[in-house]
N, CA, C and O of each residue as an XYZ file, in Angstrom:
456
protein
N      10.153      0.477     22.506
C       8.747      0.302     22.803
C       8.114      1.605     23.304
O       7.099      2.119     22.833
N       8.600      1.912     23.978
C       7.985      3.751     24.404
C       7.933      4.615     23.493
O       7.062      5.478     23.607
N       8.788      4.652     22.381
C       8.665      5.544     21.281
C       7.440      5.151     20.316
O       6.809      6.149     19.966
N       6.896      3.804     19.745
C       6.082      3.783     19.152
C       4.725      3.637     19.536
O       3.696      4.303     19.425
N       5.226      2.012     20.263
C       3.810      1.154     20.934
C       3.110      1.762     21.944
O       1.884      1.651     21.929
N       3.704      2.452     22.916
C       3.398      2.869     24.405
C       3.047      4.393     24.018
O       1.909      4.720     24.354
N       3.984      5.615     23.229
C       3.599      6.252     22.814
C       2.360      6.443     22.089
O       1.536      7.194     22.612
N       2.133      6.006     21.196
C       0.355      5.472     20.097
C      -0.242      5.251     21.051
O      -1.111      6.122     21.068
N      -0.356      4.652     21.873
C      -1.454      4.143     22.784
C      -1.884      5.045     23.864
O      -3.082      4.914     24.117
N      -1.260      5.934     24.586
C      -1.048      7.040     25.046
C      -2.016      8.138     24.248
O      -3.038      8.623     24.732
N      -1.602      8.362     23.226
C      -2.205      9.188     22.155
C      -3.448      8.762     22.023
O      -4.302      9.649     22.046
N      -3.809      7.674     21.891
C      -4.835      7.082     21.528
C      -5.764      7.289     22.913
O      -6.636      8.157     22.968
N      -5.541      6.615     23.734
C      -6.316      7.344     25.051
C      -6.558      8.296     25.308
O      -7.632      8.584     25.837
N      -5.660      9.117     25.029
C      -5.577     10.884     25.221
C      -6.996     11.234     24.857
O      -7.909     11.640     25.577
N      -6.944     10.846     22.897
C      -7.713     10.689     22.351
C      -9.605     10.570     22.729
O     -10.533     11.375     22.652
N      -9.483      9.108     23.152
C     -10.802      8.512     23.735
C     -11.151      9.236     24.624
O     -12.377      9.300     24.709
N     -10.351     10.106     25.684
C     -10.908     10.450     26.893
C     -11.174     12.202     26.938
O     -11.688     12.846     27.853
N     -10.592     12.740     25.524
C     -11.203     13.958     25.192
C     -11.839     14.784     24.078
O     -12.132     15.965     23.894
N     -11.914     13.682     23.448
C     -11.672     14.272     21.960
C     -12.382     12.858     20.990
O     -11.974     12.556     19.869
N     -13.593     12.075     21.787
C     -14.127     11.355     21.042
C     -14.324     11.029     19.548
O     -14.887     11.931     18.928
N     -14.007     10.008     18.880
C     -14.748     10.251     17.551
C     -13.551     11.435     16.507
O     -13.871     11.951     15.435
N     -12.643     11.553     16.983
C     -11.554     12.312     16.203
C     -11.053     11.985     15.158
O     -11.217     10.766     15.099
N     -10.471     12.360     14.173
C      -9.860     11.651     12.849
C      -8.801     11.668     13.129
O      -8.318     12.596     13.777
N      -8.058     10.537     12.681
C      -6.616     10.141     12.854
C      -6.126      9.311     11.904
O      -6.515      8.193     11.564
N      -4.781     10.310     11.314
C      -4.133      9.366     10.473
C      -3.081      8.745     10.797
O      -2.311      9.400     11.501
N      -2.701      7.490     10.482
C      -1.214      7.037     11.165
C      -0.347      6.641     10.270
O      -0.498      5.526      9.769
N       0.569      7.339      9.942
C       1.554      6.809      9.223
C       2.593      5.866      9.512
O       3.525      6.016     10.303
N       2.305      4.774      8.710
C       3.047      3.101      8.909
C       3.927      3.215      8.122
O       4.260      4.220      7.495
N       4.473      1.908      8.104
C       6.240      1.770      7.077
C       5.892      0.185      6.061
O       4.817     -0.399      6.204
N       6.381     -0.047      5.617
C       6.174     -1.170      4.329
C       6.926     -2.579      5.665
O       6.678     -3.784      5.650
N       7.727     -1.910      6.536
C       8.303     -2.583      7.159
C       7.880     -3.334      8.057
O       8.692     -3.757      8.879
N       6.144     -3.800      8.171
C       5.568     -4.341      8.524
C       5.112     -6.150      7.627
O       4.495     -7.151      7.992
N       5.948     -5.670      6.175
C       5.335     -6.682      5.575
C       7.198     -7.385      5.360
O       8.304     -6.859      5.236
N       6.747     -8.612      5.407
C       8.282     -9.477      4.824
C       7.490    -10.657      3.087
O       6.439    -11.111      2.635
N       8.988    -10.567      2.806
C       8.042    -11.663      1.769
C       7.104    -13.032      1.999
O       7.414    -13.889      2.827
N       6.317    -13.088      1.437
C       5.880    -12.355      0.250
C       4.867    -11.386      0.293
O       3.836    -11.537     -0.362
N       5.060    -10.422      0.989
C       4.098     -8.962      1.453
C       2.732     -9.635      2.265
O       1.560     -9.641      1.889
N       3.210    -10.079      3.254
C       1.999    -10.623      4.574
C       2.568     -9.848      5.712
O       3.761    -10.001      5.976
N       1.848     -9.049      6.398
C       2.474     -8.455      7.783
C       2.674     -9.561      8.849
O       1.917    -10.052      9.686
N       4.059     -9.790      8.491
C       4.880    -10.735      9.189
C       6.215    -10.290      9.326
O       7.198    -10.929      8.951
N       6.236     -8.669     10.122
C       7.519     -8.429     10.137
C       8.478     -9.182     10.934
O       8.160     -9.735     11.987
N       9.712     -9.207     10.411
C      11.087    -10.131     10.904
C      12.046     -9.465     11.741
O      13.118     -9.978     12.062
N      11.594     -8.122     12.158
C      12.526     -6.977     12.548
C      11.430     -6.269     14.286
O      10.253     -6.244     14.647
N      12.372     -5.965     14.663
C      11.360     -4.999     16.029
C      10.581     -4.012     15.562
O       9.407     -3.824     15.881
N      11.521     -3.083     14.456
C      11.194     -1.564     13.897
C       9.434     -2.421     13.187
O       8.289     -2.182     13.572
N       9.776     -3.143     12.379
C       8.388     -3.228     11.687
C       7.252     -3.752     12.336
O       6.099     -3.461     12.018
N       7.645     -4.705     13.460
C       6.958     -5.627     14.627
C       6.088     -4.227     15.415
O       4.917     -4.110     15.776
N       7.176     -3.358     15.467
C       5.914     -1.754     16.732
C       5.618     -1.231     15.289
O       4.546     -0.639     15.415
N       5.981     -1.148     14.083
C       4.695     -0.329     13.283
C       3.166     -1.566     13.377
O       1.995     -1.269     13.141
N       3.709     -2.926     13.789
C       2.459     -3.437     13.134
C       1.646     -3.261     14.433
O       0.562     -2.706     14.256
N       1.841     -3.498     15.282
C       1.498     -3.338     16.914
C       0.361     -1.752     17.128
O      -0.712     -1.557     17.698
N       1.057     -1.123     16.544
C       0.811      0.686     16.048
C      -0.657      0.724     15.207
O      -1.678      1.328     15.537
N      -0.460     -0.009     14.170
C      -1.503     -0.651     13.149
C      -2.961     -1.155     13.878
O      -4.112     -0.720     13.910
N      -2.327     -2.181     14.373
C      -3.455     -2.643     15.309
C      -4.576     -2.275     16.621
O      -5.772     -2.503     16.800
N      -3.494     -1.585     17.411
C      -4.057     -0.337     17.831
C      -5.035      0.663     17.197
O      -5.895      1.133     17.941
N      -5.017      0.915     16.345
C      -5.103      2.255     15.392
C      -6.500      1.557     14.888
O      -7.581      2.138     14.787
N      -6.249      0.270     14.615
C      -7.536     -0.668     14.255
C      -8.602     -0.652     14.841
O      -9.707     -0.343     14.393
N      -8.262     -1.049     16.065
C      -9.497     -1.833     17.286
C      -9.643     -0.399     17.787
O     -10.835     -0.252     17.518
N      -9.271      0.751     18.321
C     -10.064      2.192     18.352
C     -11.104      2.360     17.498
O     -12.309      2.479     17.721
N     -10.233      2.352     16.095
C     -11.322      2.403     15.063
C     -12.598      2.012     15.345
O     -13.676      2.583     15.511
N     -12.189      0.870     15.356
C     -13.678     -0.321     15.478
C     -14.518      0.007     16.300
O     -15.727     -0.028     16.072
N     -13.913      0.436     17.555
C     -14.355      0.684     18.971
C     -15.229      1.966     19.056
O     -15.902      2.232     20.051
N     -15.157      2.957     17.633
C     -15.653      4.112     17.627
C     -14.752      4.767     18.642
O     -15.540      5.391     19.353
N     -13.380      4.994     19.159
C     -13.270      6.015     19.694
C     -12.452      7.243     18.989
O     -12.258      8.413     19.317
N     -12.056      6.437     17.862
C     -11.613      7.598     16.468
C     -11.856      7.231     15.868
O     -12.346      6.102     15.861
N     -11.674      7.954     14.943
C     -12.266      7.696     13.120
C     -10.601      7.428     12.254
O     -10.125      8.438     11.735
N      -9.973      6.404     12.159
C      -8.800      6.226     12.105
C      -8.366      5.638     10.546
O      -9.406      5.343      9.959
N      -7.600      5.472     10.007
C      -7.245      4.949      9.007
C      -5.282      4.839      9.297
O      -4.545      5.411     10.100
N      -5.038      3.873      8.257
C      -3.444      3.260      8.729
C      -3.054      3.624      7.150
O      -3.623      3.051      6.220
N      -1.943      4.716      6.923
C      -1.252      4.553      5.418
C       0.172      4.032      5.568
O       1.005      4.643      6.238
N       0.429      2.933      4.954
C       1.863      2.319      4.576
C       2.161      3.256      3.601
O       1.335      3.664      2.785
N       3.824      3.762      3.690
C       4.383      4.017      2.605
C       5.694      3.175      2.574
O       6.350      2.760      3.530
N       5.874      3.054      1.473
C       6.780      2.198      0.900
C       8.029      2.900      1.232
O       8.865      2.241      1.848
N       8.305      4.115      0.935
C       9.567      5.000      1.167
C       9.183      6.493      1.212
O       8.511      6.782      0.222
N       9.394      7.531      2.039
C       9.382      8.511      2.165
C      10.547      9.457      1.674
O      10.605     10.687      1.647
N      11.409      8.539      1.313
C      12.543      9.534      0.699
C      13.783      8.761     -0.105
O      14.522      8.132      0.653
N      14.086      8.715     -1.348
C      15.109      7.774     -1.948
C      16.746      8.250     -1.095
O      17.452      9.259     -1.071
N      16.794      6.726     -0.411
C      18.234      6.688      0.035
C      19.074      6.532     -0.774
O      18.874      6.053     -1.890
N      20.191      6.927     -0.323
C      21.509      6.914     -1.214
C      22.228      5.588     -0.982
O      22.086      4.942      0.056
N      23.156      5.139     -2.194
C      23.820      4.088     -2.005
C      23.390      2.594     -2.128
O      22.189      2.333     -2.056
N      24.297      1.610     -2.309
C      23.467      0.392     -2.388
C      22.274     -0.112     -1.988
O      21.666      0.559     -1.155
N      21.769     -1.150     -2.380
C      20.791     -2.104     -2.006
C      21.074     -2.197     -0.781
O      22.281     -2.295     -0.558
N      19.941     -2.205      0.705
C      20.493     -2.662      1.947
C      19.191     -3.512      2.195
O      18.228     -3.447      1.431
N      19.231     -4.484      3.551
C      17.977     -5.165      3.798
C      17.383     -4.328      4.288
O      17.164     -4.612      5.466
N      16.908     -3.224      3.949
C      15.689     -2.810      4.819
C      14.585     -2.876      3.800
O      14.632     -3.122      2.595
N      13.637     -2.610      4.549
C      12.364     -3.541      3.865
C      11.825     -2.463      2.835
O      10.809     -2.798      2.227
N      12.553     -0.765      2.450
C      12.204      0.043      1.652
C      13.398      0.255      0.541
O      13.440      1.132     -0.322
N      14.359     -0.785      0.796
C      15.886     -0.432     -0.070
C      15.209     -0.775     -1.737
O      15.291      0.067     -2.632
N      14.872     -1.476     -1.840
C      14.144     -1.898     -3.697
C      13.409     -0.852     -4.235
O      13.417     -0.437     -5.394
N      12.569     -0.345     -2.970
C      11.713      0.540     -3.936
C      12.440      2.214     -4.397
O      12.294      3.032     -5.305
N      13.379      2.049     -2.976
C      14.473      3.334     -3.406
C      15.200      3.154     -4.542
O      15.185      4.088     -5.344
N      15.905      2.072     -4.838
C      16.719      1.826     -5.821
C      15.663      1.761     -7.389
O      16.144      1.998     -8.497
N      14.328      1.430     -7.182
C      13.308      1.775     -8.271
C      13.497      3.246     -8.799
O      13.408      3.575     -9.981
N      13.760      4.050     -7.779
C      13.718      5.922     -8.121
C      15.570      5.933     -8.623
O      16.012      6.530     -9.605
N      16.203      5.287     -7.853
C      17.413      5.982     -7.460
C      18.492      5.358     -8.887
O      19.296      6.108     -9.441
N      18.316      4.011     -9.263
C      19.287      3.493    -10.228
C      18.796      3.495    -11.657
O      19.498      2.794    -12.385
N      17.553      4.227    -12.394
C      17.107      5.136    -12.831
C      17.813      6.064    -13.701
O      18.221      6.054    -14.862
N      17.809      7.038    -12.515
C      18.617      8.066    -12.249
C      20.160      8.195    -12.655
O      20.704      9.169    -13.177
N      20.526      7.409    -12.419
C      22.150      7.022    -12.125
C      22.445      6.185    -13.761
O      23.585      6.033    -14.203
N      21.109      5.684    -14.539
C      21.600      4.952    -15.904
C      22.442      3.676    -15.062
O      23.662      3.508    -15.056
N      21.479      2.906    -14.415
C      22.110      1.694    -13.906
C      20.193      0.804    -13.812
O      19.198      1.407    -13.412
N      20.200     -0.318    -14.184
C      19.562     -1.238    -13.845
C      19.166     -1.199    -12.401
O      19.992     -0.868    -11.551
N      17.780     -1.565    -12.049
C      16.711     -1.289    -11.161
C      16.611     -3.153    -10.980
O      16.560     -3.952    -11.915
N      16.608     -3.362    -10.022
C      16.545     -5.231     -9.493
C      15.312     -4.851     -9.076
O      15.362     -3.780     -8.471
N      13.717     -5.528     -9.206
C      12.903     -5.869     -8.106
C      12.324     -6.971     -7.748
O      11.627     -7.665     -8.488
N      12.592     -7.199     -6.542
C      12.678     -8.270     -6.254
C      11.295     -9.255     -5.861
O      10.943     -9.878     -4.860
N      10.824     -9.060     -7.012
C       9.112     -9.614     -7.240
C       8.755    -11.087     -8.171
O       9.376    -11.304     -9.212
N       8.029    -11.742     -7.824
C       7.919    -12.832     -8.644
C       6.797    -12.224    -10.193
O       5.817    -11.488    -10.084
N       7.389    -12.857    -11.609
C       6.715    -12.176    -12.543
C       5.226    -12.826    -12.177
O       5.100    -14.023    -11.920
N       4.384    -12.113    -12.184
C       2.592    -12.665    -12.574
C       1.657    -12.089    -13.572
O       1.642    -10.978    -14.103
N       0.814    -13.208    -13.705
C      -0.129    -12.180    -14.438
C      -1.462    -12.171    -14.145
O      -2.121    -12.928    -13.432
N      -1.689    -11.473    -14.614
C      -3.400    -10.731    -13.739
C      -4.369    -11.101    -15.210
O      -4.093    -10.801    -16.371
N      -5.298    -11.680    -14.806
C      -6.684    -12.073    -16.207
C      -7.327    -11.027    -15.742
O      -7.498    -11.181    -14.533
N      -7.771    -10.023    -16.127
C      -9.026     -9.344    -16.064
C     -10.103    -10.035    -16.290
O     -11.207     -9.491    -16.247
């Protein structure tokens, strides 16, 4: 909790109390969303990005920064199997590819009407 939640918020005050109206970007994790992609994380790690999020929100709102929240899905293809973390699919999208092995994602098929 001190590293994300308490930290951000810290920042964020820092923020409000010198530096009004500042731009701020915050980089989030996918690990905020569980299936079927609703931020309903199941984990602590994704529970303080969403906490982080929200924060980052209500400043916004509040006018005391000019803020925006980017999820990335993965910042870097891990090595090795499929694991539960909430960015292992989209690594294995880059990574089994690569390797001439079948890519699993684990998405329901749909279709979109324009």
């Amino acid at each position: 909790m001190r590293v994300s939640p308490d930290s951000t918020r810290k920042l964020l005050e820092n923020f409000r109390a010198t530096r009004l109206g500042i731009w701020v970007i915050y980089a989030s994790s996918q690990a905020v969303y569980e299936r079927p992609f609703r931020p309903t994380p199941e984990s602590s790690y994704g529970a303080t990005y969403l906490v982080c999020e929200t924060l980052m929100n209500d400043y916004s709102r509040r006018k005391f920064i000019d803020g925006i929240v980017l999820r990335f899905p993965t910042i870097t293809v891990r090595p090795g199997k499929l694991t539960v973390a909430a960015c292992s699919f989209l690594s294995g999208m880059i990574r089994e590819p690569m390797n001439r092995q079948e890519s699993i994602i684990p998405l329901k098929d749909r279709s979109f009407k324009s």
